[in-house]
C-alpha positions in Angstrom: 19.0 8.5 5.8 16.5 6.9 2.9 14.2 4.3 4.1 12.2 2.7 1.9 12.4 4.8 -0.5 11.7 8.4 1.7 14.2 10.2 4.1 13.6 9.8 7.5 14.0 12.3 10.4 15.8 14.1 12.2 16.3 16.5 8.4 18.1 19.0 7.7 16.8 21.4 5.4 18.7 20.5 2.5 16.9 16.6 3.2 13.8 18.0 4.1 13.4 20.1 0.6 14.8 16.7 -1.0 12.0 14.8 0.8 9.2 17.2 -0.3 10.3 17.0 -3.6 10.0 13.2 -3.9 6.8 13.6 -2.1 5.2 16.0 -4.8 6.6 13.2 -7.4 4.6 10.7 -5.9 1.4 12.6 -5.7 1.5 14.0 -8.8 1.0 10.5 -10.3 -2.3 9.8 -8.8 -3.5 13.9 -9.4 -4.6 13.0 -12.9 -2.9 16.1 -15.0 0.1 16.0 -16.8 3.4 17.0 -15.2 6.0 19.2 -17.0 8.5 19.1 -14.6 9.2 18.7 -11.1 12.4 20.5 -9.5 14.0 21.5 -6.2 16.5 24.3 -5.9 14.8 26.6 -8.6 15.3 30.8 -9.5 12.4 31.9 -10.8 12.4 35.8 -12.1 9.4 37.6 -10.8 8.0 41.5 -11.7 10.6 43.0 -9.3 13.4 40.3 -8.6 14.6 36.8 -8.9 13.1 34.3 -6.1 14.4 31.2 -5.2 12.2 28.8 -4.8 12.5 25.3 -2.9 10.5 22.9 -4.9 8.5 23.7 -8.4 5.8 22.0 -10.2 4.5 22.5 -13.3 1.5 21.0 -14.8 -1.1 21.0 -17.4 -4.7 20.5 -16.1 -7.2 18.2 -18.0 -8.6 21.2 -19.9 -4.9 22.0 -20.8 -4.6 25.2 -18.7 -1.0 25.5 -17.4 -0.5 25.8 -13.7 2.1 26.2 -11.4 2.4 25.3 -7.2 5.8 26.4 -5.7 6.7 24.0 -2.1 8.8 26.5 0.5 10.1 23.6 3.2 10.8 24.4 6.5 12.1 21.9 8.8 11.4 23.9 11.8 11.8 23.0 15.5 8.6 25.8 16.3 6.0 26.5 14.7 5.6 28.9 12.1 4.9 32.9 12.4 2.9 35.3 10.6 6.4 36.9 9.8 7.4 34.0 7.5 3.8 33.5 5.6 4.1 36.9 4.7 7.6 36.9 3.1 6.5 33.6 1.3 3.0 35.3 0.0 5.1 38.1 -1.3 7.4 35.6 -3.3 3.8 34.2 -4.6 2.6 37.5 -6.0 5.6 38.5 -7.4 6.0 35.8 -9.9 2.1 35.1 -10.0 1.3 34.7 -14.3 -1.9 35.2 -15.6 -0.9 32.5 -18.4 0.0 30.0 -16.2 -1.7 30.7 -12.2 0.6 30.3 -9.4 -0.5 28.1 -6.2 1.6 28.9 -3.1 2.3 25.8 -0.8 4.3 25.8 2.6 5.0 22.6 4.1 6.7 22.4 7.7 7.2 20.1 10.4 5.3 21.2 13.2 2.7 23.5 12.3 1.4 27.2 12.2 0.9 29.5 14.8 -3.2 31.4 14.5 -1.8 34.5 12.7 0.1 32.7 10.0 -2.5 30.6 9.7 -4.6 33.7 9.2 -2.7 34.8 6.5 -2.7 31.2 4.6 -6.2 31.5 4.6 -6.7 35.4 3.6 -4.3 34.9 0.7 -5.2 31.3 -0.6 -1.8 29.4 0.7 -1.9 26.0 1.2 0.2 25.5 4.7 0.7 21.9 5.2 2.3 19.8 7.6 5.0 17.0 6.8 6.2 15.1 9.7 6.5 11.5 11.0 3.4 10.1 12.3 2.6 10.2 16.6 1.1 7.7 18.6 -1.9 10.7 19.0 -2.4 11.0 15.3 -3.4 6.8 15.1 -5.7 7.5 18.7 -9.0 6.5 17.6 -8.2 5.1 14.1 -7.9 1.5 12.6 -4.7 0.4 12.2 -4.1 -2.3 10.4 -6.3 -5.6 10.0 -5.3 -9.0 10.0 -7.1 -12.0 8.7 -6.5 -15.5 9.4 -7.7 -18.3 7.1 -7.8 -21.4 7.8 -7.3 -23.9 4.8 -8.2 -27.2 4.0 -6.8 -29.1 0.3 -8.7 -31.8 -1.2 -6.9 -35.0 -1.9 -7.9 -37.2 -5.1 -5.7 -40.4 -6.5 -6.4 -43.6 -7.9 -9.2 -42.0 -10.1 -10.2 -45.0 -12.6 -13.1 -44.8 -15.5 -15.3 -47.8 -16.9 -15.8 -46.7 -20.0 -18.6 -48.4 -22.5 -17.5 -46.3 -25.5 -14.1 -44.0 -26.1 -13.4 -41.8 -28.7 -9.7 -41.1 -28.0 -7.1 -43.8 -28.0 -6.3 -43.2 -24.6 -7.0 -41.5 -21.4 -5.0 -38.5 -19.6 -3.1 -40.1 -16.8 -2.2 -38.8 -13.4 -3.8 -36.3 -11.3 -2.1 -33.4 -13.1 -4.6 -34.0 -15.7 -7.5 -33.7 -13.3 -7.9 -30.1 -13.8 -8.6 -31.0 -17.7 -11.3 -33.4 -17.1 -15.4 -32.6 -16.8 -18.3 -35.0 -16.8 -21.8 -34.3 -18.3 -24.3 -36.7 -16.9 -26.9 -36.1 -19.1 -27.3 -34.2 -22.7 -29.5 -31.8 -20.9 -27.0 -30.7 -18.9 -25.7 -26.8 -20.5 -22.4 -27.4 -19.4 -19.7 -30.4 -17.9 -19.4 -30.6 -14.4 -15.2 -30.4 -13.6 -14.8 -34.2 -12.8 -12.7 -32.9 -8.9 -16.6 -31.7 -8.0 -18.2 -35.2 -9.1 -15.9 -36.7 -6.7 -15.7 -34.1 -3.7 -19.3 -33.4 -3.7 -20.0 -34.3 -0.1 -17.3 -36.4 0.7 -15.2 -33.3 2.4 -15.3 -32.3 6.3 -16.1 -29.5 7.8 -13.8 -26.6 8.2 -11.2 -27.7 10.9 -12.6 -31.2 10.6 -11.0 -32.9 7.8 -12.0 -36.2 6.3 -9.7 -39.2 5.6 -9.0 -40.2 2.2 -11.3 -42.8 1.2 -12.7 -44.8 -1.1 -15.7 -42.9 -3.6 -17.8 -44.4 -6.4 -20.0 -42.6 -8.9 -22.3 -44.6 -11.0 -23.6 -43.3 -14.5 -27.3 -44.8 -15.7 -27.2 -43.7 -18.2 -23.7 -43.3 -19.4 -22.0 -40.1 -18.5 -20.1 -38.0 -21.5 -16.5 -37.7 -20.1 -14.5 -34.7 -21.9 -11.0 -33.8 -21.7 -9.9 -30.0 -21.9 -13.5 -29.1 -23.9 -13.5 -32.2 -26.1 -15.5 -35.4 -25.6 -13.3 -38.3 -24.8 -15.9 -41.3 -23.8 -19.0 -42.9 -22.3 -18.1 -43.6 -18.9 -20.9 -46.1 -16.4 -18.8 -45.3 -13.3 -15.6 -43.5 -12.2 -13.5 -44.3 -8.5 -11.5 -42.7 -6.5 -9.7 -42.1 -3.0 -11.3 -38.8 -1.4 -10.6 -36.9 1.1 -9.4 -33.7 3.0 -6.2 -32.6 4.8 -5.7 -29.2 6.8 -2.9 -26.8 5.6 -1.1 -24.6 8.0 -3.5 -21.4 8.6 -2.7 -18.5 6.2 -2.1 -15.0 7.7 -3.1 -12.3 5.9 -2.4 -8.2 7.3 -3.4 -5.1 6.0 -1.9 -1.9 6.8 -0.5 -1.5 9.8 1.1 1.6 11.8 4.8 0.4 11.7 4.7 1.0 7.9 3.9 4.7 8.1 6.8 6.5 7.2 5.3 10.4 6.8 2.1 11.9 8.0 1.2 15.2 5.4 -1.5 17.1 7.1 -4.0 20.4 5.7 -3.6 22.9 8.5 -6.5 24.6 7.7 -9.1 22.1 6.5 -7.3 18.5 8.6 -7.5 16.6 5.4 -4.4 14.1 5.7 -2.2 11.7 3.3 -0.8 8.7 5.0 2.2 7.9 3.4 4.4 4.2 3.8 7.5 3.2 3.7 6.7 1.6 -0.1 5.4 4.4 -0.9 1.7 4.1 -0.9 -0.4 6.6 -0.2 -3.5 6.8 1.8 -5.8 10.0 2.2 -8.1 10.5 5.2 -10.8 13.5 5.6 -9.3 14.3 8.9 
């Protein structure tokens, strides 16, 4: 069965070499070289006969050099021998190219026993495992984090001008134009102050606290320079409006999370891991 966009278990082999497949597509976009081709159910002729092999990728490095990894999948219920890291190293040599080097990876579902791990690291094979994640591999380890915010919206109506001198005919109207509108008290000043801060300075509560709408007055002496999306408008003495506050529902915000770990991929021999989710992120931890 797919779920979100990865197979989950129980696998047969046939899913499970599908499933490493689509795993090595999503890594190889975040590896940084350029992929030739990715493909599963492959023959490739060797020095002394044909080998099948499960999945292939081939890739151009960032220098250009050509390079191939070859995925055997196992979807085992023990773990694997010494017998079977053998067979596979010999399948590795025998179509190993000086033109393009050949990088051996076996990826099973519960692991290694000692010898065959032995023989991984003797003969430079990458032995990973590929299995859903346990309640032992999150001991110890954040798992998601959730952040509640609490929010409170400023209210402004009723906002009203005495103006001395304008230089438009007329004045935005309504508070969808309140975005549009700054105020420069004095020619000294580099920049206009947005016209919502003139009227909210210090006439908001406190966080959890709100204030009632209410009436504010600010006073010009002398006249303020009101401008309306970067251009001046008028001279305004004063400007009024009804202030206030209101508290929004809290926000809820989470990040991560177990529950959205579909497939644990694990380094036998050096423990690095890639966390992978059912939207098909990927996360990389050194152990």
């Amino acid at each position: 069965m797919w779920h979100g966009g990865f197979m989950t278990q129980p696998l047969d082999s046939a899913e499970y070499e599908r499933l490493v497949e689509n795993l090595v597509g999503q890594l190889a976009l975040r590896a940084g070289v350029r992929s030739e081709r990715i493909v599963r159910d492959v023959h490739v002729p060797g020095r002394s006969t044909t080998n099948q092999i499960d999945v292939l990728w081939d890739f151009m490095d960032a220098q250009g050099q050509p390079h191939r990894v070859v995925f055997e999948a196992r979807s085992y219920r023990k773990r694997v021998d010494q017998g079977k890291l053998h067979a596979f190293r010999s399948v590795v040599d025998d179509i190993q190219d000086a033109a393009r080097p050949v990088t051996g990876v076996m990826v099973t579902t519960i692991g290694y026993q000692r010898g065959a791990k032995a023989i991984a690291s003797t003969y430079g094979l990458v032995v990973l495992e590929l299995r859903a994640p346990t309640d032992a591999d999150f001991r110890n380890r954040l798992g998601k984090i959730v952040v509640t915010v609490g929010v409170q919206t400023p209210i402004i109506d009723d906002v009203m001008f005495e103006a001395v001198e304008v230089d438009e005919e007329s004045f935005p109207a309504g508070l969808e134009e309140l975005g549009a509108l700054a105020i420069r008290v004095t020619e000294d000043d580099p920049d206009p102050e947005s016209l919502e801060h003139v009227l909210c300075h210090g006439e908001l509560g406190e966080l959890g606290n709100p204030r009632p709408v209410h009436h504010v007055r600010r006073d010009f002496n002398p006249p303020a320079a009101l401008f309306v999306r970067g251009r001046k408008a008028a001279l305004v003495q004063a400007v009024t409006a009804q202030v206030g506050d209101v508290q929004a529902p809290p926000v809820t915000v989470t990040i991560g999370g177990a529950e959205t770990i579909a497939w644990l991929l694990r380094d036998s021999l050096g423990e690095a891991r890639a966390w992978i989710a059912d939207d098909r992120q990927i996360w990389t931890t050194n152990s």
